[in-house]
C-alpha positions, -999 to +999 in steps of 0.1 A: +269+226+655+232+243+653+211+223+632+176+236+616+148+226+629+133+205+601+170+188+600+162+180+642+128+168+634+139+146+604+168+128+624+145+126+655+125+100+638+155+075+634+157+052+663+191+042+676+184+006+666+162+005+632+147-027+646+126-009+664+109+007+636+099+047+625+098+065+658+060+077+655+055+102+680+086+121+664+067+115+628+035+130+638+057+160+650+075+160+617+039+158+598+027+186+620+060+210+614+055+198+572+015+212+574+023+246+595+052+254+567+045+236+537+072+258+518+097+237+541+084+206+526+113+206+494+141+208+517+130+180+541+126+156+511+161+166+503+174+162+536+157+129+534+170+118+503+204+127+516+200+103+545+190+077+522+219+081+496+243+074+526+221+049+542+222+027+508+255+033+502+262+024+539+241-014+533+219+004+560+192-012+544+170-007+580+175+029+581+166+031+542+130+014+552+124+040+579+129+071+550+106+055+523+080+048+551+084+084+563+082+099+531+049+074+521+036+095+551+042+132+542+033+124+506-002+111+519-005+143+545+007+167+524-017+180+496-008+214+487+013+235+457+045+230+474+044+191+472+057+193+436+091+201+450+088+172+476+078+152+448+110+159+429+131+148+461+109+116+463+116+102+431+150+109+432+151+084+460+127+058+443+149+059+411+178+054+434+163+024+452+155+008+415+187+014+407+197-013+433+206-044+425+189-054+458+155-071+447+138-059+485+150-022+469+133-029+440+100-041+453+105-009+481+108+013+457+084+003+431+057+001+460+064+037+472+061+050+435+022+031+439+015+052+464+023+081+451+009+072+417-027+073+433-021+107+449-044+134+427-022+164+425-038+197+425-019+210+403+007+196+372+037+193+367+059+199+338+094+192+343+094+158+358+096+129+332+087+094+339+111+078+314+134+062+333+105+045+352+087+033+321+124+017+310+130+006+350+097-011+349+096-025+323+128-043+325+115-055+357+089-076+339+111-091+324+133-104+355+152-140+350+167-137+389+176-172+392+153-181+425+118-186+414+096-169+443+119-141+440+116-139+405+080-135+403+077-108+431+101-089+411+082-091+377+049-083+398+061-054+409+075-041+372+034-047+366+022-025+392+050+002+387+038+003+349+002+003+359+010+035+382+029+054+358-003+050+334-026+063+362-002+090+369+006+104+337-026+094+310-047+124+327-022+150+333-017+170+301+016+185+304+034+150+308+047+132+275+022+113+259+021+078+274+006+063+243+036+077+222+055+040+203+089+047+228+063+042+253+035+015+242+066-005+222+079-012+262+051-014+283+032-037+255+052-059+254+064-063+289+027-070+299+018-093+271+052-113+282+039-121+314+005-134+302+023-169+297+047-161+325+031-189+357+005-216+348-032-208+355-050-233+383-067-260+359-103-244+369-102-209+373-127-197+396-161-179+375-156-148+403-122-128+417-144-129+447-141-170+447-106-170+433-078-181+458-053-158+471-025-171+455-040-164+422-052-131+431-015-127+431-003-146+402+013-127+376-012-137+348-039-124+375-019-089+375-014-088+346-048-094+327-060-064+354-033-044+344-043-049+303-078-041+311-075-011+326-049-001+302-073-005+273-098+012+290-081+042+295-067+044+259-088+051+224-097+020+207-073+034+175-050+049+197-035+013+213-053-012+187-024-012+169+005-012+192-017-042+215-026-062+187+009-064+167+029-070+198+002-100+207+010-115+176+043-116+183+034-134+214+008-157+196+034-167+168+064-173+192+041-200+210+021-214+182+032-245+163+039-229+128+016-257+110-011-234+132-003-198+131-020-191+096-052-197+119-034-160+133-035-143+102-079-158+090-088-143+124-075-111+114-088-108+081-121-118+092-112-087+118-104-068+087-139-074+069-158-069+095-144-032+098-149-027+064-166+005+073-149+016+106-127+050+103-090+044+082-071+044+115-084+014+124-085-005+089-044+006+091-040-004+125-054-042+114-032-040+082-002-031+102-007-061+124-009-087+092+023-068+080+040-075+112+023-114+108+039-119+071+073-104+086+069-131+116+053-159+094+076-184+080+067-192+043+049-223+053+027-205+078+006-188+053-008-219+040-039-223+026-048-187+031-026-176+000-049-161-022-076-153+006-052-131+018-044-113-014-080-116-024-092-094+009-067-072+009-074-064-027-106-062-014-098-034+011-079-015-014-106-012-039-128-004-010-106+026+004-102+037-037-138+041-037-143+060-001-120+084-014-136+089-042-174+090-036-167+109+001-187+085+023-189+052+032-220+041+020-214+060-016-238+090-005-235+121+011-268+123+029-269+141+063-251+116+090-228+096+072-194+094+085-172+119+064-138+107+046-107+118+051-087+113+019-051+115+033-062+086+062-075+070+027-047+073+011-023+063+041-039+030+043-037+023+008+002+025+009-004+005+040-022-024+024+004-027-004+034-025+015+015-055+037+010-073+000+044-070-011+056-084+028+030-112+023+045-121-013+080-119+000+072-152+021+058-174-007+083-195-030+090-183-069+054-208-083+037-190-058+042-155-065+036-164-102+002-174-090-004-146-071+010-123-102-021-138-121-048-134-096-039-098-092-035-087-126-075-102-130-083-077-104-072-050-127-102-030-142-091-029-180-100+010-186-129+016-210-145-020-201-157-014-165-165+024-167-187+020-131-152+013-115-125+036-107-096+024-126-073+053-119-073+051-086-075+011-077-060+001-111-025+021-106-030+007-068-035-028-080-005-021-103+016-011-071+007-045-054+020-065-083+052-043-084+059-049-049+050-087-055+075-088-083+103-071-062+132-091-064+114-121-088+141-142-095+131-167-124+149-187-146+122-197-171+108-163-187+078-183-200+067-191-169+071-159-150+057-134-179+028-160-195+006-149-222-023-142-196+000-120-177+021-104-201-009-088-219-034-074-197+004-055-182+008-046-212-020-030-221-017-009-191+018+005-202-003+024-229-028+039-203-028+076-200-014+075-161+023+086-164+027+068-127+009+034-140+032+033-172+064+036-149+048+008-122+047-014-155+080-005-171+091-012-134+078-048-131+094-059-167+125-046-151+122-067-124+112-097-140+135-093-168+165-088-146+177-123-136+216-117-129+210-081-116+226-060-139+190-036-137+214-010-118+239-009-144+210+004-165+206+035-136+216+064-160+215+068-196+250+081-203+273+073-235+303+049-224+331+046-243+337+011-229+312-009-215+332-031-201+333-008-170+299-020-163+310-056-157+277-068-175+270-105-170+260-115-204+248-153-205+239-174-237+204-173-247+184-206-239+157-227-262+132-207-234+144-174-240+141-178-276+109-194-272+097-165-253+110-133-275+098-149-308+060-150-290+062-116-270+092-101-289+069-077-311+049-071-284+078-055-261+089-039-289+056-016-300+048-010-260+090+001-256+082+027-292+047+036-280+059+050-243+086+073-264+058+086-280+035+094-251+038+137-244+038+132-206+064+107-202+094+122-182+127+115-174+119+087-152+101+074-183+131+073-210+154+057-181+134+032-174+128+028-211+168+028-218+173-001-189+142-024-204+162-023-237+195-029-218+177-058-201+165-071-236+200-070-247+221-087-223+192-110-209+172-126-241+191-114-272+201-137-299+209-122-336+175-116-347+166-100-315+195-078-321+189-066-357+151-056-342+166-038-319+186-019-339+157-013-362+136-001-334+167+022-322+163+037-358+127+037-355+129+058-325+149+084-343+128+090-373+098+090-347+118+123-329+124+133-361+086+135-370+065+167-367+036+149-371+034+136-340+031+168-320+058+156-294+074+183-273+107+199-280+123+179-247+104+145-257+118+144-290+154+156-275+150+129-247+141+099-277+175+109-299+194+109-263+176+073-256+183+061-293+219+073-293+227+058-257+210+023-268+235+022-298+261+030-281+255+000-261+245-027-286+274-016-307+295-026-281+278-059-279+280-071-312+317-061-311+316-051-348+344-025-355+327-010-385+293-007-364+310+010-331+329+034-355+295+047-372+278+049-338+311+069-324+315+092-353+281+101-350+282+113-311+312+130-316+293+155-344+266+157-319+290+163-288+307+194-310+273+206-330+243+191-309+249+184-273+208+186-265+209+151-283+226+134-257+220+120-226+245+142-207+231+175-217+193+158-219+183+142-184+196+166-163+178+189-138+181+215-162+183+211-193+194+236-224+173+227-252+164+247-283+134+264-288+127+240-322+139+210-334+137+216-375+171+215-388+184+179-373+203+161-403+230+154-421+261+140-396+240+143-367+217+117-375+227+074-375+219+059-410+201+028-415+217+025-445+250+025-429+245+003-402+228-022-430+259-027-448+283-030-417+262-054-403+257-074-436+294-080-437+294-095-406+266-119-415+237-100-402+202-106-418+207-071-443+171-078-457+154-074-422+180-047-414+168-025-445+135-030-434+126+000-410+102-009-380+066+001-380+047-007-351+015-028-354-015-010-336-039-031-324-076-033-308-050-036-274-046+004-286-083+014-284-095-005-255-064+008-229-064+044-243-089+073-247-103+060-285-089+078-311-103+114-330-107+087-360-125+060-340-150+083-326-163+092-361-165+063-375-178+047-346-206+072-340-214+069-382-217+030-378-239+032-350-263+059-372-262+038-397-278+008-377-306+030-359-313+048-390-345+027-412-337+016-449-356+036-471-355+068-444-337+093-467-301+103-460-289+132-448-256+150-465-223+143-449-219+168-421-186+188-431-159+183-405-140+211-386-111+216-358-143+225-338-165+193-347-136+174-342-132+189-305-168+184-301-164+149-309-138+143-280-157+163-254-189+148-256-174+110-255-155+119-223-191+136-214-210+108-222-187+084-199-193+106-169-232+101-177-234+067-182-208+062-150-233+085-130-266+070-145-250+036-135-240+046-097-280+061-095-295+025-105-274+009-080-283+031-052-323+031-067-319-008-062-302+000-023-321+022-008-355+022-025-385+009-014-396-029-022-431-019-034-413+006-059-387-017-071-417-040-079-438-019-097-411-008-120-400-044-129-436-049-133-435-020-159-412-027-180-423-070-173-453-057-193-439-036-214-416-062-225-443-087-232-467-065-255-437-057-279-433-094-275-470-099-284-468-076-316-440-097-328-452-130-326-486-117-344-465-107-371-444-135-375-468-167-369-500-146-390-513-169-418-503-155-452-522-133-470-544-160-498-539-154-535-578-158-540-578-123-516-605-114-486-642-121-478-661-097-462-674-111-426-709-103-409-695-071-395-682-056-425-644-066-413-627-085-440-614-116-431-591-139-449-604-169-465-583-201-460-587-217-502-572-252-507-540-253-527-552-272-560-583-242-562-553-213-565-547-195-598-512-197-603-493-175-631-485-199-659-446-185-654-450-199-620-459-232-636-435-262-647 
């Protein structure tokens, strides 16, 4: 049967005996006939790969040889826009030789693929992907053949077939990305693997040039040339992250774990001293210390507890501020590197999710330590003014909620101390709705010690609670230790975030599971009547127009109030209790729906457009519940007693100061500068406008004094030494001449009763009379 031409030269250069080799006169033919018609090029590469198929399939393992070497041959003669077609044919057959469980396959095909990989195309390609020889190769690395020379050739190979598909494919644009993580989380690794992989020579030689040729050939050798030239190729950011996590992983699987805290100083000292480089890279290093806490084991952290917390706290108030002021060095002047918020922002959730990783490791005294060292990291609002306590302050808060993240304690005095408990609390009164639900949050979770926090989910009225299989344990000597110190306290902070306007439905939920918590966590009688009373407190408060709350806030506090006595109705299992709480809800199920949680904290709810008519059967008596309860041996006295919440300087200090505080602040401050007998002006008569006025200019006069602040510190950066001098020098002698005027004043001789001389300059000058020579008044006289 007539065969084409290309087919004739193709099968001419197979000897008879494939001993003897690639039959070379015929190949320079076939090279020749390739060049003259270059568009015959794709179907001898499929010829060829069709001889091969059979040839492996066959064991013809001589025959195989002969292809690949012919096809190294055209590839390296044949530069021209048709060789993207050979080069589909080609790889087919390399992919079919790794494919072999043949190691000589392997190492023939990953050495063809080599060649090719240094071939420059003149044009791209699109549709070929290099996948399967990324996986291939990287599996390669990883060889455990059982003999040992074989072995290494094998995993030397994997390192130059990665190395070539990193040539081929970094510059060509229309291939995947080779820096993509399914790429970089194989290669990576692989290469960092074979770092240990073969012992180094006991002196290695200060030159490649002087290094033996064995070691030339080592793994390691390969290897550390393969790194190199992978870094160098890539963008610092682009591989820093992927390089340094996975050799972390290498460092901690063969360091002692008394040692591998030495890991994680090295990379916060890398941290620091990036303070200032672009976000990318500050999240690539935090990325790699999240990876460390995941690796660590608790012990491994060591001595570097709070050093870690303390610089990554560090970094967070650091990014706060970049996003804020817009540059690095606080400025905007002509040069300096501009922020970008979003990167800002991306590492911040970076550096807490690394905190929260880093405090899952530590055991339940640790994590109360590093509690305390975070929360004096806070900047209490209205204290620091030069430091941005909305942004790092509900950041800082984040860090301790992912620290307390499932706390488990058994001692509530220990885990929520008095120098913890307050400065949180003071922050569940700050303006930030997200920093009021970070708090609410972490009581949860350090409340919560026999999870029943996700019973608490949803605020609905159940008929029977039992459905909630709560686990409801006596109250110990701690607990009631702990509620009788910081009861009051949880209490006014639970009423006060009711009455805050932007609370939302997240809010009151979290709200309804704190006092769910309280209940079936630390309640003994007396914490149960002041619950109850600060149930009923809740309602009046929803009931109050004086407040200014929204229609939905004050629907959402009678849902919250109505749902919590459902609940602790249930608990005290008093018949004539639960039957007043039930009645109630069932009026308000048939004439008031919007003042329940089922019709309240929905996506959409139907409220009225007022709330002025809420009474009669609607509404849960105190008076009521006092009697039921008294029968059943409740304290009736503190029951009758309705809850008023204690405000505090606590109030002031974490909230904008009050309309009241302003006045009288600003009149006792007059009052001071103003001299005694300097006569008084009228009272100024106070309006809705004067009143405004007053809140506008104390929120002005922050942003002065926050901006006067920032201008000294930069004055003191930036300015000359010869000016800072002479301005310290100013005020230096300004200082001592009012100094001088007051020590005249006070350490000046008395004026004498027997009066002035005149001196030879017509000055007068006092006259210094012994005592027994003064006239005295006789009244003065005894």
């Amino acid at each position: 049967m007539y065969k084409p031409r290309y087919k004739r030269l193709v099968d001419n250069i197979f000897p008879e005996d494939p001993e003897d080799g690639l039959v070379k006169a015929n190949m320079e033919k076939l090279t020749f006939y390739a060049l003259s018609a270059p568009e015959k090029l794709d179907r001898i590469g499929a010829y060829l790969s069709e001889r091969l198929s059979r040839d492996v399939a066959r064991h013809r393992y001589g025959y195989v040889c002969i292809a690949m070497e012919a096809l190294d041959q055209l590839l390296m003669a044949c530069h021209c826009q048709s060789i993207n077609l050979f080069v589909e044919s080609f790889l087919k057959m390399v992919r079919k030789l790794l494919e072999s469980d043949k190691p000589s396959l392997q190492i023939l095909g990953t050495n063809s693929f080599v060649k090719f990989a240094n071939i420059e195309e003149d044009t791209p390609s699109y549709h070929r992907s290099y996948d399967f020889f990324v996986s291939r190769f990287s599996e390669m690395c990883h060889s455990s053949y059982e003999d040992p020379d074989i072995r290494t050739k094998i995993r030397m190979a994997g390192i130059k077939g990665l190395q070539g598909v990193v040539r081929k494919t970094v510059n060509d644009e229309l291939q995947a990305n080779i820096w993509d993580p399914q790429h970089m989380d194989k290669i990576v690794p692989s290469l960092l693997f074979n770092l240990q992989c073969g012992e180094h020579s006991e002196s290695r030689s200060p030159s490649p040039l002087q290094a033996t040729e064995k070691e030339k050939e080592s793994p390691v050798e390969l290897t550390e040339r393969c790194f190199r030239e992978l870094l160098g190729r890539a963008a610092y950011d682009t591989v820093l992250s992927f390089a340094l996590i996975n050799f972390l992983l290498y460092c901690f699987f063969f360091l002692q774990s008394q040692h591998s805290h030495l890991v994680i100083q090295q990379l916060l000292g890398h941290l620091d001293a990036n303070s200032k480089n672009s976000a990318k890279v500050r999240a690539g290093i935090v990325e790699v210390l999240l990876e460390a806490a995941a690796i660590a084991a608790s012990g491994s952290v060591g001595p570097t507890v709070l050093e870690v917390f303390n610089t990554l706290l560090r970094q967070l108030r650091l990014s706060v501020d970049y996003e804020l002021t817009g540059s690095y060095d606080g400025s905007t002047n002509i040069g300096t590197k501009i922020i970008k918020a979003h990167e800002e922002r991306q590492l911040q959730e970076a550096v807490i999710r690394t905190i929260g990783s880093f405090a899952n490791t530590l055991p339940t005294y640790q994590r109360s330590e590093v509690m305390l060292f975070i929360m004096g990291k806070i900047p209490v609002p209205g204290i620091h003014p030069t430091l941005p306590s909305t942004g790092s302050g509900c950041n800082i808060v984040k860090s301790i909620s992912q620290v307390t993240a499932g706390f488990q304690t058994t001692n509530m005095l220990t885990a929520l101390p008095s120098s913890f408990l307050e400065p949180l609390l003071s922050f569940s009164l700050t303006e930030d709705p997200e920093v009021r639900l970070l708090v609410l949050q972490i009581l949860l979770s350090l409340i919560d010690r026999h999870d029943n926090r996700p019973k608490f989910t949803n605020i609905s009225i159940i008929s029977d609670i039992s459905v909630l299989k709560l686990k409801v344990d006596k109250c110990s000597r701690q607990d009631n230790l702990f509620m009788k110190k910081h009861g009051q306290q949880l209490y006014r902070h639970i009423y006060m975030g009711c009455k805050e306007p932007s609370s939302g439905r997240q809010h009151y939920e979290t709200l309804f599971a704190l006092l769910g918590l309280l209940s079936v966590e630390l309640a003994n009688e007396e914490v149960v009547v002041d619950l109850i009373r600060l149930a009923l407190a809740l309602q009046d408060l929803a009931l109050s127009t004086d407040e200014a709350l929204p229609v939905y806030n004050r629907c959402a506090v009678h849902a919250l109030a109505a749902a919590y006595l459902n609940l602790i109705c249930q608990l005290t299992t008093v018949p004539a209790f639960c039957q007043h709480i039930h009645e109630v809800i069932e009026v308000r199920q048939k004439e008031s729906p919007y003042l329940l949680p089922e019709d309240v904290f929905i996506d959409n709810p139907k409220l009225p457009s007022s709330l002025e008519k809420v009474e009669g059967g609607v509404l849960f008596l105190q008076s009521k519940i006092t009697e039921v309860l008294g029968g059943s041996g409740y304290n009736t006295e503190r029951l009758a007693t309705p809850y008023v919440p204690q405000y505090t300087d606590e109030d002031r200090l974490s909230k904008r100061k009050s309309i009241g505080e302003t006045i009288s602040l600003q009149v006792e401050v007059e009052s001071r500068n103003s001299p005694e007998k300097e006569e008084r002006t009228p009272a100024e008569e106070i309006t809705f406008e004067t009143l405004k006025n007053a809140i506008v200019d104390s929120v002005g006069m922050e942003e002065q004094e926050r901006e006067r602040r920032r201008q000294v510190v930069v004055k003191f950066q930036k300015a000359p030494f010869e000016e800072i001098a002479a301005h310290c020098g100013a005020r230096a002698t300004l200082l001592q001449s009012k100094l001088n005027q007051i020590f005249e004043i006070t350490i000046r001789p008395p004026p004498s009763p027997s009066g002035t001389v005149s001196s030879g300059y017509g000055q007068s000058q006092s006259r210094s009379v012994p005592i027994y020579e003064m006239k005295f008044p006789d009244l003065c006289v005894y």
